[in-house]
C-alpha positions in Angstrom: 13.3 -10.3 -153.0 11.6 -13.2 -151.3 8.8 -11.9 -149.6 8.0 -13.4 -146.1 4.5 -13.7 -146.8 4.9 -15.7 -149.8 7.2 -18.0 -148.2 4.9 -19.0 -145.1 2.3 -20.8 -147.2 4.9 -23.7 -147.4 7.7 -23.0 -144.5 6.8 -26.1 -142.6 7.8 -28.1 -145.7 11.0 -26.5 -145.9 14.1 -28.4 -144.3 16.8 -26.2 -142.6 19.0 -24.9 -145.1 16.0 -23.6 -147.0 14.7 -21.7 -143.7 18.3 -20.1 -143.5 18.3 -18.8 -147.1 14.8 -17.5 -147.8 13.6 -16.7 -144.4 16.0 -15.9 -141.8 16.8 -12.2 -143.0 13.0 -11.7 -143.3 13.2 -12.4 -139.3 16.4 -11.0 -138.1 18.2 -8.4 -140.3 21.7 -8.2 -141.5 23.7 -5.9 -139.7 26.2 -5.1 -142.5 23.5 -5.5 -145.0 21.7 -2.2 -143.3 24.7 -0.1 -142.6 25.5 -0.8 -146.6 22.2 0.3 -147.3 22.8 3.7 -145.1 22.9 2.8 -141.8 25.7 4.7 -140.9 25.2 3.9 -137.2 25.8 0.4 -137.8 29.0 0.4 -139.4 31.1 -0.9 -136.6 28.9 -3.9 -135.9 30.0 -7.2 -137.6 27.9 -10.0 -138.0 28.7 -14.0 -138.1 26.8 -16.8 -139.7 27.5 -20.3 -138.5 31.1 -19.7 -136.8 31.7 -20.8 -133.6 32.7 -18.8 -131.0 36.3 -20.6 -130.9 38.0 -18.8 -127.9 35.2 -19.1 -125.1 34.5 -21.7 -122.4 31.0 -23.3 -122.9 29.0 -23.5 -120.3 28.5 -27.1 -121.4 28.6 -29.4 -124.3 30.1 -27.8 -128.0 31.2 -24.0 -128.1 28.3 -22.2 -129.7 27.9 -21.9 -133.2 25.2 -19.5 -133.9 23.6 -19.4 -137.6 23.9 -15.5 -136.9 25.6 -13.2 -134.6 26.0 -9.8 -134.4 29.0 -7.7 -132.3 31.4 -5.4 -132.4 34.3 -5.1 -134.9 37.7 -3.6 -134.0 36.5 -0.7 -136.0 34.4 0.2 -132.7 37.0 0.4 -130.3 40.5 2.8 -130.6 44.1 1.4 -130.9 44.5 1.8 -127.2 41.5 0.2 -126.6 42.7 -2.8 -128.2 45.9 -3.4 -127.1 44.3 -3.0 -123.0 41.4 -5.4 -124.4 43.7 -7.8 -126.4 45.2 -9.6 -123.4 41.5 -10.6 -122.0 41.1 -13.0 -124.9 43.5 -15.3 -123.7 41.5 -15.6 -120.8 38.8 -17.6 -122.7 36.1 -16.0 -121.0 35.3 -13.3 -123.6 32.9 -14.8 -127.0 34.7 -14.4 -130.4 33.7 -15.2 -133.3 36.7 -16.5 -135.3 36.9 -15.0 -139.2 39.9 -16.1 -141.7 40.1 -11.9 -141.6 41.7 -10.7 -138.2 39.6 -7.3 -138.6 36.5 -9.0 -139.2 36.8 -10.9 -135.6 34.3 -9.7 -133.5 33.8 -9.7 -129.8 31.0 -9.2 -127.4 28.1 -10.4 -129.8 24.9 -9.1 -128.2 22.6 -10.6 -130.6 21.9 -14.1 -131.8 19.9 -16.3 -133.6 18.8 -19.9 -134.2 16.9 -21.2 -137.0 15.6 -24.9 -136.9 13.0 -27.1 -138.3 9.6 -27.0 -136.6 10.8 -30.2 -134.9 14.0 -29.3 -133.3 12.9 -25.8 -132.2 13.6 -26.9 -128.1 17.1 -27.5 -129.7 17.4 -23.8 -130.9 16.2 -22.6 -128.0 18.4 -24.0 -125.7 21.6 -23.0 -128.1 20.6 -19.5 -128.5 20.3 -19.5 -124.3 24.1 -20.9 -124.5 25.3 -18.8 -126.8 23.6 -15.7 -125.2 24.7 -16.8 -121.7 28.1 -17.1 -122.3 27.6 -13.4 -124.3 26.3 -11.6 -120.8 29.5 -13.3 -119.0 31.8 -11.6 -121.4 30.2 -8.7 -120.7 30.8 -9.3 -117.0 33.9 -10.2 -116.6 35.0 -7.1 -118.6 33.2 -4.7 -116.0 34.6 -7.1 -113.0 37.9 -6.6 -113.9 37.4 -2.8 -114.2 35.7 -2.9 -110.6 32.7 -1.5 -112.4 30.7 -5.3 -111.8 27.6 -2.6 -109.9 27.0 -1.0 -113.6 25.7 -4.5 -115.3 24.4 -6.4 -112.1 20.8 -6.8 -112.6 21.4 -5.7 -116.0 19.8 -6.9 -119.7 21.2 -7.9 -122.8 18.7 -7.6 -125.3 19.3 -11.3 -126.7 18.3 -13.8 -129.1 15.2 -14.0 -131.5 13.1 -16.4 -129.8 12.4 -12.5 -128.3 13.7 -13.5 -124.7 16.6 -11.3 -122.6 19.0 -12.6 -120.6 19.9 -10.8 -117.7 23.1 -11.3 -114.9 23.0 -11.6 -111.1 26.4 -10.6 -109.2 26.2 -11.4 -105.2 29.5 -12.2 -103.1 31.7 -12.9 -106.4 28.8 -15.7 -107.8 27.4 -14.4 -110.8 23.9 -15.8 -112.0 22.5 -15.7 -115.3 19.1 -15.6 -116.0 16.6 -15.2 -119.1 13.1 -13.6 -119.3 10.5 -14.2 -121.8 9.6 -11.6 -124.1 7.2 -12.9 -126.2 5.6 -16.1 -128.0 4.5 -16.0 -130.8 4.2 -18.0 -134.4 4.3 -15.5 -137.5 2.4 -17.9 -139.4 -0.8 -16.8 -137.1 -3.5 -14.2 -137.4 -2.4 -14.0 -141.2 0.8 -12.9 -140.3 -0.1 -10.1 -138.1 2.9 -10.5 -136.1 5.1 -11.3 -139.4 7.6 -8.8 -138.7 7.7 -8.6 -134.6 11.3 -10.0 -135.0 12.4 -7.6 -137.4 11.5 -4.8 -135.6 12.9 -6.7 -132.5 16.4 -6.6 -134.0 15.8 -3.4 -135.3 15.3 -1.4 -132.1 18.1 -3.4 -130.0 20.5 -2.1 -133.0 19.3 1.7 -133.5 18.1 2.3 -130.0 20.0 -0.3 -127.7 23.5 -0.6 -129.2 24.8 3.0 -129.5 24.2 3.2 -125.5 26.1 0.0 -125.2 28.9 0.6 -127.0 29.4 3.9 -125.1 29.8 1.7 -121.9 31.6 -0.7 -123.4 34.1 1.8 -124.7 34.5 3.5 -121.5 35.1 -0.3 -119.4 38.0 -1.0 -121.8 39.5 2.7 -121.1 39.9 1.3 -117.6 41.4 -1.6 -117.7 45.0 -1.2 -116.0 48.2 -2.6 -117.3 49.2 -6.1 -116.9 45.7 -7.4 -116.2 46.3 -11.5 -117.4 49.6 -12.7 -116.2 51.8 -14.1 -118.7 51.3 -17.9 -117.1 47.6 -17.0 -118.4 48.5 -15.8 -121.7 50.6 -18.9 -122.5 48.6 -21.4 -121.5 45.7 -19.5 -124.2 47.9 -17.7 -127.0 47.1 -20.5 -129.1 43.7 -19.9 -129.2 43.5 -16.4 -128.9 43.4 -14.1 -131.7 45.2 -10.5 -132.2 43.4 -8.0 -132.7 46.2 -5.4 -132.7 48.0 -6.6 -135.7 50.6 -4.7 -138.2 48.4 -5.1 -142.0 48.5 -3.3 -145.0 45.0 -2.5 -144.7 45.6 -0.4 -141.1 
């Protein structure tokens, strides 16, 4: 294993793709790698590295591409769930990340991250607050349509590993989206005293933050009534919108 302290003596003399393979799991762990080491509390969280979330409206500019996200897998949710939830992605308003495996799709990501060379960290930082952004509108619109908007106004979504959390704003139909520094900090510093602040950042919003989640999550799809997205919507999007409901050997 590469150890993070032996890999900051030199960091700044790494270009991107080295950061992303020796580094970035030092920073923010793998979902799927923890729940196959035991973490049995994970196993319905599915992770994406570099895909773009291909059936959501950007805010501006290119869809987001994250170099890692994690969310929820269609493990998580029941059948019915799925086929009430299924119609929404047409709508282009909830995040997927799109996977050559239609159970490997995931939707809702509530975690991202960013990693960049020391000169291009303003760039990060501003795609992690897209792709985070559009992550808390998904979010949203999923309690909106279940009239349920009151549970998540004002509320947080953990976020994205510059240690920030982005939070929504609902008044009169307009919602706002807002993001609130965590912490700063530069693991390189006080001999890596803060080394593993991120770690344990992604650690806690998986083990203590997630389960709680899910549970609402679960209980806004149980809500959602029959015939939500008219069928105009669904054919102007079916194209981009994957199934997650789908007839496989593997079901």
């Amino acid at each position: 294993m590469i150890h993070l302290t032996s890999f900051v003596k030199d960091y700044r003399q790494k270009n991107e793709s080295r950061v992303i393979q020796y580094i970035s799991r030092l920073i923010v762990p793998s979902a799927e790698s923890l729940a196959v080491d035991g973490a049995k509390n994970l196993k319905h969280l599915v992770e994406s590295v570099n895909e773009q979330w291909s059936s959501s409206i950007a805010f501006c500019g290119p869809r987001p591409q994250p170099h890692y996200a994690a969310g929820f897998g269609r493990s998580a949710f029941t059948e019915d769930q799925l086929k009430k939830f299924e119609p929404l992605l047409a709508t282009t308003r909830i995040p997927i990340a799109r996977s050559s495996w239609p159970h490997l799709l995931h939707v809702l990501p509530f975690l991202t991250s960013e990693v960049k060379g020391t000169t291009v960290l303003d760039i990060a930082d501003r795609q992690n607050a897209h792709s985070m952004t559009l992550a808390v509108r998904g979010v949203v619109e999923l309690f909106k349509l279940v009239g349920r908007e009151d549970e998540v106004n004002r509320d947080i979504l953990p976020g994205f590993l510059d240690l920030t959390r982005s939070q929504d704003f609902i008044e009169e139909n307009k919602t706002s989206f807002y993001r609130h520094p965590i912490r700063t900090f530069d693991f390189t510093s006080e001999e890596g005293k803060h080394k593993w602040s991120a770690y344990t950042f992604a650690k806690n919003v998986y083990d203590k933050w997630m389960p709680d989640h899910l549970k609402s999550i679960r209980s806004a799809m149980d809500d959602i009534p029959p015939g939500v997205v008219s069928q105009s919507e669904l054919g102007l999007c079916q194209s981009i919108a994957p199934s997650f409901v789908d007839d496989d050997d593997g079901q």
